[in-house]
KETOR-290593 format. One record per residue: residue in one letter; z, x, y of N, C-alpha, C in turn. Coordinates in Angstrom, 1 decimal. Atoms other than C-alpha are relative to their C-alpha. Last residue first. Layout:
% KETOR-290593
[a,[Z,X,Y],[Z,X,Y],[Z,X,Y]]
...
This chain:
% KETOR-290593
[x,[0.9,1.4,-1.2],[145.4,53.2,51.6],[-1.5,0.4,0.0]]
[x,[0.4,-0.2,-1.8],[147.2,55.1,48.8],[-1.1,-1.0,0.2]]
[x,[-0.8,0.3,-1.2],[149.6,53.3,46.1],[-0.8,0.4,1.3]]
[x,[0.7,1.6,-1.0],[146.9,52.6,43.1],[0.9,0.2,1.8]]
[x,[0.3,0.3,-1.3],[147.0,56.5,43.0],[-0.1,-1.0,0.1]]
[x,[1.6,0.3,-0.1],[146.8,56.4,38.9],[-0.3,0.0,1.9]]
[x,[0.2,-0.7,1.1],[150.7,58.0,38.1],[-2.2,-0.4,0.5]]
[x,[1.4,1.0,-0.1],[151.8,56.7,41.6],[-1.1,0.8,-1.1]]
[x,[0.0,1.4,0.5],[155.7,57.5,41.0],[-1.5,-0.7,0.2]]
[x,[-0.4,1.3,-1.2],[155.7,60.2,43.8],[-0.1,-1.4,-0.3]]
[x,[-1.6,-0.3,0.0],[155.6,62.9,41.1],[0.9,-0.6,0.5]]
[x,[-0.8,0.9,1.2],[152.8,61.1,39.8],[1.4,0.4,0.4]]
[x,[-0.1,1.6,0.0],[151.0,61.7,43.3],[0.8,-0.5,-1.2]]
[x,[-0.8,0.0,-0.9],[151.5,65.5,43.1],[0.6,-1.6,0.2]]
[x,[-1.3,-0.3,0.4],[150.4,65.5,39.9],[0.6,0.1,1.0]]
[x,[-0.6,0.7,1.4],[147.0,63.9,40.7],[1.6,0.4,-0.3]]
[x,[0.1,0.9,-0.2],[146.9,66.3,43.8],[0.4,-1.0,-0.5]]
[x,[-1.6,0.2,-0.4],[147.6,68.8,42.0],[0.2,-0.6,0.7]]
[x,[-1.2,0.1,1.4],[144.0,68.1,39.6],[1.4,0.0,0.9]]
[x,[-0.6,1.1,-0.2],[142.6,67.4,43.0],[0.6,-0.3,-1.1]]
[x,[-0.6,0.9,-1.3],[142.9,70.7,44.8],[0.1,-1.2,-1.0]]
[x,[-2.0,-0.1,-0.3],[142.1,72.3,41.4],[0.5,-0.8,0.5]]
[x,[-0.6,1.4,1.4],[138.6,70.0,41.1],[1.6,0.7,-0.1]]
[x,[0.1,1.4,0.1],[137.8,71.5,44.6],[0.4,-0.6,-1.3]]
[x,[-1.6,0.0,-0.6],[138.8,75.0,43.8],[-0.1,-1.5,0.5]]
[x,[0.6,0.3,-2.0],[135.2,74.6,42.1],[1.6,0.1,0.0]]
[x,[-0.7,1.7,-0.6],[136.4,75.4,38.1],[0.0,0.6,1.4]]
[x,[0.8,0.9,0.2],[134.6,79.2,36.7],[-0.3,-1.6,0.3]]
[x,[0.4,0.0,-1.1],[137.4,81.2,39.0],[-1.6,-1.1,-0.9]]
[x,[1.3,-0.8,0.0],[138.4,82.9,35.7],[-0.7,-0.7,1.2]]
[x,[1.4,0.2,1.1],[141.5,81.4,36.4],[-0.8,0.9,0.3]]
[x,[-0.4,-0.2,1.6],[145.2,82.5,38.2],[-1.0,-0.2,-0.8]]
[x,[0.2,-1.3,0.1],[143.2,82.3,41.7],[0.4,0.8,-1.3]]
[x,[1.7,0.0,-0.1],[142.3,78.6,41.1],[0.3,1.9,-0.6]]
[x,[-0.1,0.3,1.4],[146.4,78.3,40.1],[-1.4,0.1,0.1]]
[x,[-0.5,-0.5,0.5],[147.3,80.1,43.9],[-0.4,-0.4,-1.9]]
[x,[0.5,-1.5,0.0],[144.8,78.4,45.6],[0.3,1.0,-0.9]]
[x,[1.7,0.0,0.7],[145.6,75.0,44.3],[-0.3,1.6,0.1]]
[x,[-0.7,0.7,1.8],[149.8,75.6,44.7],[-1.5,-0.2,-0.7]]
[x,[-0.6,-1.7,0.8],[148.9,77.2,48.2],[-0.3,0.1,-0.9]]
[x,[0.8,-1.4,-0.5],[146.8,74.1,49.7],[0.7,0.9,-1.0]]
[x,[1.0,0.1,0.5],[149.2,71.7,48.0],[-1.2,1.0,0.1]]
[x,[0.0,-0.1,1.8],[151.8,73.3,49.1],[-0.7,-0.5,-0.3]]
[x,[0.4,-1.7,0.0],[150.3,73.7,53.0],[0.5,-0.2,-1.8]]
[x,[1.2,-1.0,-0.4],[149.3,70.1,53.2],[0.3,1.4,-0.3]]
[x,[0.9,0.5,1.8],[152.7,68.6,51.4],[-1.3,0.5,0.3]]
[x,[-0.7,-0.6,1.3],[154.6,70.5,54.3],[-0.7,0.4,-1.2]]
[x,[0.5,-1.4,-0.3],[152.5,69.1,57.4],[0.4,0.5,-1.3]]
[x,[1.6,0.3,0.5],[152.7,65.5,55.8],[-0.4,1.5,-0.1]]
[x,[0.0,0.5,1.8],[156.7,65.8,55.8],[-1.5,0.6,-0.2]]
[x,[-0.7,-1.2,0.9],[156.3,67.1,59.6],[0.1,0.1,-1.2]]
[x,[0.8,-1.2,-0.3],[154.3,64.7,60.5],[0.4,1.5,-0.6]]
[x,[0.9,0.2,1.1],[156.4,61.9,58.8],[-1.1,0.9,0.1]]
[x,[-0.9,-0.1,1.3],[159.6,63.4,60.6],[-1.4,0.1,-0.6]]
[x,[-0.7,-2.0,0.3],[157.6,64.0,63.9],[0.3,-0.1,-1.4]]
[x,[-0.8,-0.4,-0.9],[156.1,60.3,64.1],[0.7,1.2,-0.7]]
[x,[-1.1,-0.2,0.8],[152.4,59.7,62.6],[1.1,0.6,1.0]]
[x,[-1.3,0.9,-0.4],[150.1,58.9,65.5],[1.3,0.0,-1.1]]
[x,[0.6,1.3,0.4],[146.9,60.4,64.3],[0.8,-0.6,-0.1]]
[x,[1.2,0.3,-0.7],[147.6,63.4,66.7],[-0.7,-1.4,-0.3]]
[x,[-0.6,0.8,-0.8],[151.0,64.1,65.1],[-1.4,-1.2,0.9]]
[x,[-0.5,1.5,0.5],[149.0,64.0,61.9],[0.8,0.0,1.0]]
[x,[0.7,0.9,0.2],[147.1,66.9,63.6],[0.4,-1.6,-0.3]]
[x,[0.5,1.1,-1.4],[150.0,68.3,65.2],[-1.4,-1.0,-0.5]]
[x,[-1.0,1.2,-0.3],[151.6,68.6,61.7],[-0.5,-0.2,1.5]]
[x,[0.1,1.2,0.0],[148.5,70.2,60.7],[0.9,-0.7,0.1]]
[x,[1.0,0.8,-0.1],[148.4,72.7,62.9],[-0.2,-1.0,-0.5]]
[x,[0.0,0.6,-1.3],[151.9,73.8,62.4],[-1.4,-0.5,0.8]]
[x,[-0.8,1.5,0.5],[151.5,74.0,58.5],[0.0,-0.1,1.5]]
[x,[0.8,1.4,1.0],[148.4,76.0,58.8],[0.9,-1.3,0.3]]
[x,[1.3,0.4,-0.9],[149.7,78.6,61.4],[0.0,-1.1,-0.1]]
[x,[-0.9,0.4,-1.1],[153.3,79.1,59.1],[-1.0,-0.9,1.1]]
[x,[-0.3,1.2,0.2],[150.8,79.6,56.4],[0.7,-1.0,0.8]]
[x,[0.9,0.9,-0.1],[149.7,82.6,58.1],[0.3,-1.6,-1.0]]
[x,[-0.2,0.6,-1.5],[153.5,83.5,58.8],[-1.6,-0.6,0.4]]
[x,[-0.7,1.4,-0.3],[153.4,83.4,55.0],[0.3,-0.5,1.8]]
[x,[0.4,1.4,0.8],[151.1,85.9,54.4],[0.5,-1.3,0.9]]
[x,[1.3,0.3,-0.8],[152.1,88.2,56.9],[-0.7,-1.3,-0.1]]
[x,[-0.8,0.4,-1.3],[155.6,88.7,55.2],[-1.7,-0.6,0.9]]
[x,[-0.4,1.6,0.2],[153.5,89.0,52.2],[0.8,-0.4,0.9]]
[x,[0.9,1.0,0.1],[151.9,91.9,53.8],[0.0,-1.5,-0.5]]
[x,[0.1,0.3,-1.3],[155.4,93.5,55.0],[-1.5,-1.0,0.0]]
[x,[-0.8,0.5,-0.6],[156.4,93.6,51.4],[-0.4,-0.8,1.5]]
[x,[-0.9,-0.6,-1.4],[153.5,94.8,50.4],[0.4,-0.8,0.0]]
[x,[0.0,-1.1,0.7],[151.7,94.6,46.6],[0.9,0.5,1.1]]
[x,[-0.5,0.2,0.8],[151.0,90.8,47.0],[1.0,1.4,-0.1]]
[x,[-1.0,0.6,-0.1],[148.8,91.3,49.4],[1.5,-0.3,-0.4]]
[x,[-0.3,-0.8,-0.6],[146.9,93.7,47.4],[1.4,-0.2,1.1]]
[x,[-1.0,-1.0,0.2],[146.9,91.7,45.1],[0.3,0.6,0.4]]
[x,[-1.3,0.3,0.3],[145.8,89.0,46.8],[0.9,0.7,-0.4]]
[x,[-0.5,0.0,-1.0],[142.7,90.4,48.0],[2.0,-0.5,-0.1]]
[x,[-1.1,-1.2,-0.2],[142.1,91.3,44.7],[0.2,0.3,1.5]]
[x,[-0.7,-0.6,1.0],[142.1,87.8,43.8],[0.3,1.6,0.7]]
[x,[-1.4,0.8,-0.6],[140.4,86.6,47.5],[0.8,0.1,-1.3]]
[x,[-0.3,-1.0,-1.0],[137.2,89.3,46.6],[1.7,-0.7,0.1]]
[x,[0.2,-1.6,0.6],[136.4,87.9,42.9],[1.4,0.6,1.3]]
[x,[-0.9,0.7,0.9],[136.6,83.5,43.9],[0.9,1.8,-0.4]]
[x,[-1.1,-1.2,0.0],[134.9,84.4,46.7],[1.5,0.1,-0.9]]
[x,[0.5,-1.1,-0.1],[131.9,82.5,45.8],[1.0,1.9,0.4]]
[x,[1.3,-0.3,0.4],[132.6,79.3,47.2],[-0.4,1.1,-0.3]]
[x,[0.2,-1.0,1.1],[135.7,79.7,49.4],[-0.2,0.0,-1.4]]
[x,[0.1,-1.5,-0.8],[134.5,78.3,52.5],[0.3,1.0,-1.2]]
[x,[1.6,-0.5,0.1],[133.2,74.7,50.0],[0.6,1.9,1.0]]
[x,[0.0,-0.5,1.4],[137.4,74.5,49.1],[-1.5,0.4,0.1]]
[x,[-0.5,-1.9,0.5],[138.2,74.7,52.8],[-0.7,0.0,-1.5]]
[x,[-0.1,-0.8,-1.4],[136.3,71.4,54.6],[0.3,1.4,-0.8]]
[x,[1.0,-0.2,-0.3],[135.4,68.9,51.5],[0.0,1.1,1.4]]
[x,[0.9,-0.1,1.2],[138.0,69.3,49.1],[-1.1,0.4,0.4]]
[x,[0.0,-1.5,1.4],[140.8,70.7,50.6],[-1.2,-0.6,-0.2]]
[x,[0.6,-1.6,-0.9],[139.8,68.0,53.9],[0.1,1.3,-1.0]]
[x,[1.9,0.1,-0.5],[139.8,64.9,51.4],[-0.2,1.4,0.8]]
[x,[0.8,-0.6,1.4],[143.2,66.2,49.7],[-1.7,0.1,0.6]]
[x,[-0.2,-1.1,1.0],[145.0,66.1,52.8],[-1.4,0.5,-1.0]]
[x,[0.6,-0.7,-0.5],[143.5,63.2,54.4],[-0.2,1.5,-0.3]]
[x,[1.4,-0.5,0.3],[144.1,61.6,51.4],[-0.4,0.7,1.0]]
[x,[0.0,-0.5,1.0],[148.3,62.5,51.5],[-1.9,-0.1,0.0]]
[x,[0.3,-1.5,-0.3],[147.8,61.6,55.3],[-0.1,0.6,-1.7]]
[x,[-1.4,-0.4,-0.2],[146.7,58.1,54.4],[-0.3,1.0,0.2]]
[x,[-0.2,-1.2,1.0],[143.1,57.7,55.3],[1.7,-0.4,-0.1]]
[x,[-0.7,0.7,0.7],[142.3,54.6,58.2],[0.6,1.0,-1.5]]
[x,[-1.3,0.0,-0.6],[140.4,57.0,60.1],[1.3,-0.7,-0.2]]
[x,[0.4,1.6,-0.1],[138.3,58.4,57.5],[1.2,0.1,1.2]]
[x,[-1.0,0.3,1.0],[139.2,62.6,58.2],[-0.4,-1.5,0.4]]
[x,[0.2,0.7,1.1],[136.5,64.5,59.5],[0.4,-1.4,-0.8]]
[x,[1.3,0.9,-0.3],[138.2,65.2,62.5],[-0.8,-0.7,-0.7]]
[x,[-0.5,0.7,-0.1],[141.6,66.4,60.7],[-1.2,-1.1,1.2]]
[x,[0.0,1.5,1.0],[139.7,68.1,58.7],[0.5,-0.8,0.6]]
[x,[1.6,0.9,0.4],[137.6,69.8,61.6],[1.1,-0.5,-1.1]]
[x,[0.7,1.1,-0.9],[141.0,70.3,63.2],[-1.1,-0.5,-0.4]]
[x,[-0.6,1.2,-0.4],[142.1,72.4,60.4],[-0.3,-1.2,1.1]]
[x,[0.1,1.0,1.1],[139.7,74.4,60.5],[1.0,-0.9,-0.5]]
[x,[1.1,0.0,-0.4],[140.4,75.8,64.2],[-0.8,-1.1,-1.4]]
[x,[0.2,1.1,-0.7],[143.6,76.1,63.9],[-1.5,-0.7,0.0]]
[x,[-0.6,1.1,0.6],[142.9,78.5,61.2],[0.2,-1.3,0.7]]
[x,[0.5,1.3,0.5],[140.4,80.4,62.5],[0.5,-1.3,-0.3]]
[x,[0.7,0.5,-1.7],[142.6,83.1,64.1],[-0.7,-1.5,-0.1]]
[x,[-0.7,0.4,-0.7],[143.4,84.4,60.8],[0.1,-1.4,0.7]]
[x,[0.3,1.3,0.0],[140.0,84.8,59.6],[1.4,-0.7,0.7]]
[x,[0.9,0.4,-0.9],[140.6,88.7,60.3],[0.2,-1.4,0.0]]
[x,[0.0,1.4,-0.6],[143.9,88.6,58.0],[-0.8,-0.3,1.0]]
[x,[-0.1,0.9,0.4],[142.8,91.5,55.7],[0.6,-1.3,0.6]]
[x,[1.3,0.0,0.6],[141.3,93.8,58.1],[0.4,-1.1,-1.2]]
[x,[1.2,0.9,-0.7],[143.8,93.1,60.5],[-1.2,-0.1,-1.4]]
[x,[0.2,1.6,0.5],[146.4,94.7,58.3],[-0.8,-1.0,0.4]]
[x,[0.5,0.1,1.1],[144.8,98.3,58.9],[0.4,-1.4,-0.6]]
[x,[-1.0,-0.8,1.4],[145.4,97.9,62.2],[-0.5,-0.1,-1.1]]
[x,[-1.3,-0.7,-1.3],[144.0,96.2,65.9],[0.8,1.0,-1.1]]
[x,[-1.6,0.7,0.7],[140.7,95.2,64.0],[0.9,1.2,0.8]]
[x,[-0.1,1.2,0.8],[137.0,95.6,65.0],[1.6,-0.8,-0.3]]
[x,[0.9,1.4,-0.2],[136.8,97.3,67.7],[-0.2,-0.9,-0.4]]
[x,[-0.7,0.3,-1.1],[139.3,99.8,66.5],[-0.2,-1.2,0.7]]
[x,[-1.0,0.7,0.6],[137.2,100.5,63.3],[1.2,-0.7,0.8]]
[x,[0.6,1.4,0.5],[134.6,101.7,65.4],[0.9,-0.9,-0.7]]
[x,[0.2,1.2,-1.6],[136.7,104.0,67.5],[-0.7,-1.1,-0.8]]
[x,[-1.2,0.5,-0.4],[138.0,105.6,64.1],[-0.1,-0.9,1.1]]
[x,[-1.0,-1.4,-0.8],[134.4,106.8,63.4],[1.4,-1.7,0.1]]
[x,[-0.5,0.7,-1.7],[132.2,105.0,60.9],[1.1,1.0,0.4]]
[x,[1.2,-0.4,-0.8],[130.7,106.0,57.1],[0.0,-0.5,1.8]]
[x,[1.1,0.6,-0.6],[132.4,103.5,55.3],[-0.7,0.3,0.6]]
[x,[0.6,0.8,1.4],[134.4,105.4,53.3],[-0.7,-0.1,0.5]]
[x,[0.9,-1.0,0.5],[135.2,107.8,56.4],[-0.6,-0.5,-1.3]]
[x,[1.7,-0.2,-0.8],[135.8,104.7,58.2],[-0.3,1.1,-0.9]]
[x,[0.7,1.3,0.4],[138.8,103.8,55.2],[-1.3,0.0,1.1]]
[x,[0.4,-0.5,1.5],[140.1,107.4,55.0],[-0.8,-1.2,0.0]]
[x,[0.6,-0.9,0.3],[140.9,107.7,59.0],[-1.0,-0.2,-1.4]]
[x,[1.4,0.9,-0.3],[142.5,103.9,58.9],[-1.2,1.4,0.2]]
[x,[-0.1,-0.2,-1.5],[145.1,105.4,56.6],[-1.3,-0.4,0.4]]
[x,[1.6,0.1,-0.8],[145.6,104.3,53.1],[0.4,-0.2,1.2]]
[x,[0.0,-1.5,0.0],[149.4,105.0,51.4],[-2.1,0.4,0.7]]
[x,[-0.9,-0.7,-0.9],[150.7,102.2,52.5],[-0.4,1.1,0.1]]
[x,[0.3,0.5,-1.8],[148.1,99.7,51.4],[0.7,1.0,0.4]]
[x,[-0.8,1.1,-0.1],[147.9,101.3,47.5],[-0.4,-0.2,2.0]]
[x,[-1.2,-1.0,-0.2],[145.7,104.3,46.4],[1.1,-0.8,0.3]]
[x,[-0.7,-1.4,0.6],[143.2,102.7,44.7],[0.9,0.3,-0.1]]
[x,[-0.1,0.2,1.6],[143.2,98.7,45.2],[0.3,1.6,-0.3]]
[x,[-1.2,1.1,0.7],[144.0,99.0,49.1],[-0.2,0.7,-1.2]]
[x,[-1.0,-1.2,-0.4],[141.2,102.3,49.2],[1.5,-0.6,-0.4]]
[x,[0.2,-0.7,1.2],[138.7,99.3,47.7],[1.1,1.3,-0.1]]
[x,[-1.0,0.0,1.0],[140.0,97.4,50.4],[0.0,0.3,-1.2]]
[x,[-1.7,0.5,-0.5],[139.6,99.3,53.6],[0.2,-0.7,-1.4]]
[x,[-0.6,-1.2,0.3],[135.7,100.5,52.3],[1.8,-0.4,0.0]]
[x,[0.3,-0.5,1.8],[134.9,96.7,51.9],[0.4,1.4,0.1]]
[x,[-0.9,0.6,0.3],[136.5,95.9,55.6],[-0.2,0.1,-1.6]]
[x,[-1.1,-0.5,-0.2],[135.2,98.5,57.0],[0.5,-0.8,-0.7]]
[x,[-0.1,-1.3,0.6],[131.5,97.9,55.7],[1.8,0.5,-0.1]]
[x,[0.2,0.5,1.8],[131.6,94.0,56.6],[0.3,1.4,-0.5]]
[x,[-1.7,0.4,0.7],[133.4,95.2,60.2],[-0.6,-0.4,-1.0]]
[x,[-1.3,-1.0,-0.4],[130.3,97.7,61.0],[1.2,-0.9,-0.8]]
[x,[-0.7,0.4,1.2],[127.4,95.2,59.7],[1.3,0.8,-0.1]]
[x,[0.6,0.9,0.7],[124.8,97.0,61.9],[0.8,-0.4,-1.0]]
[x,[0.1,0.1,1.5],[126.7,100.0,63.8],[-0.2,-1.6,-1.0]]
[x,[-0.4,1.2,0.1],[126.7,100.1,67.9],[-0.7,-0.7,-2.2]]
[x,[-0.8,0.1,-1.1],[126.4,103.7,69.1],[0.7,-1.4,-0.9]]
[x,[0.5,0.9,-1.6],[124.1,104.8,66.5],[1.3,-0.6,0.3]]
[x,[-0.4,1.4,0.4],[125.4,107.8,64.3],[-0.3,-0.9,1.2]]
């Protein structure tokens, strides 16, 4: 086996969740998921610190996209458009195509306790990045913090109703279908109210 394996964490992380879907997360060891994939325990090591690494690699990213929306973002925007403008044109094009894998990624998710605990402390990320972002475009704590909020439910509440379809509708027209309903709930049935 060569030293340094061509596509190593794409292979681990496809053997890792097809073992998820079989046997369940608890009951797959990081032994059964290299020997899927044809790798030693040290390669799998290199890549991820545990078997939950392998589903929150992107993790880490998150600050990270977030700031491009909040770069992006017109600079006159309310935060509700900056919001929707960055789902639409910053996250909703990254998941393009993974409409299949981020379902039974979910379930798997879904299937641990300790992995939906994980979940949500990556949302924890999301919402504290973008409440410094809107701190960053001078909104004060309260309305940053508000803004942070209605960014991660919205985000969720689209992901979560994309991932409930056949995945045929862009996660972009979700984002702005609750969007739309987010805004009537706020008395602005047509958006005349944002800037």
């Amino acid at each position: 086996m060569a030293r340094w394996e061509p596509g190593a964490a794409e292979r681990l992380h496809r053997a890792a969740l097809e073992l998820f879907v079989e046997q369940g997360f608890a009951e797959t060891t990081v032994p059964q998921i290299t020997a899927r994939a044809g790798l030693t325990t040290r390669t799998f090591f290199r890549h991820f610190a545990d078997k939950r690494e392998v589903l929150f690699a992107g993790e880490t990213h998150v600050p990270e996209g977030v700031a491009r929306v909040f770069a992006e973002a017109s600079p006159g925007a309310s935060p509700l458009d900056v919001v929707v403008e960055g789902l639409v044109t910053v996250v909703a094009p990254r998941f393009d195509g993974l409409h299949g894998y981020l379902r039974t990624r979910r379930g798997v998710v879904e299937s641990d306790e300790g992995l939906r605990e994980r979940e949500l402390r990556k949302l924890t990320v999301l919402r504290d990045a973008a409440r410094q972002g809107f701190l960053d475009r001078g909104l004060d704590d309260l309305a940053a913090t508000l803004a942070a909020h209605v960014a991660v439910t919205l985000f969720d509440v689209s992901v979560s109703r994309w991932l409930d379809s056949d995945g045929r509708r862009p996660l972009a027209e979700v984002v702005a279908v609750a969007a739309q309903a987010f805004r009537t709930l706020g008395g602005d049935p047509v958006g005349a109210g944002r800037s």
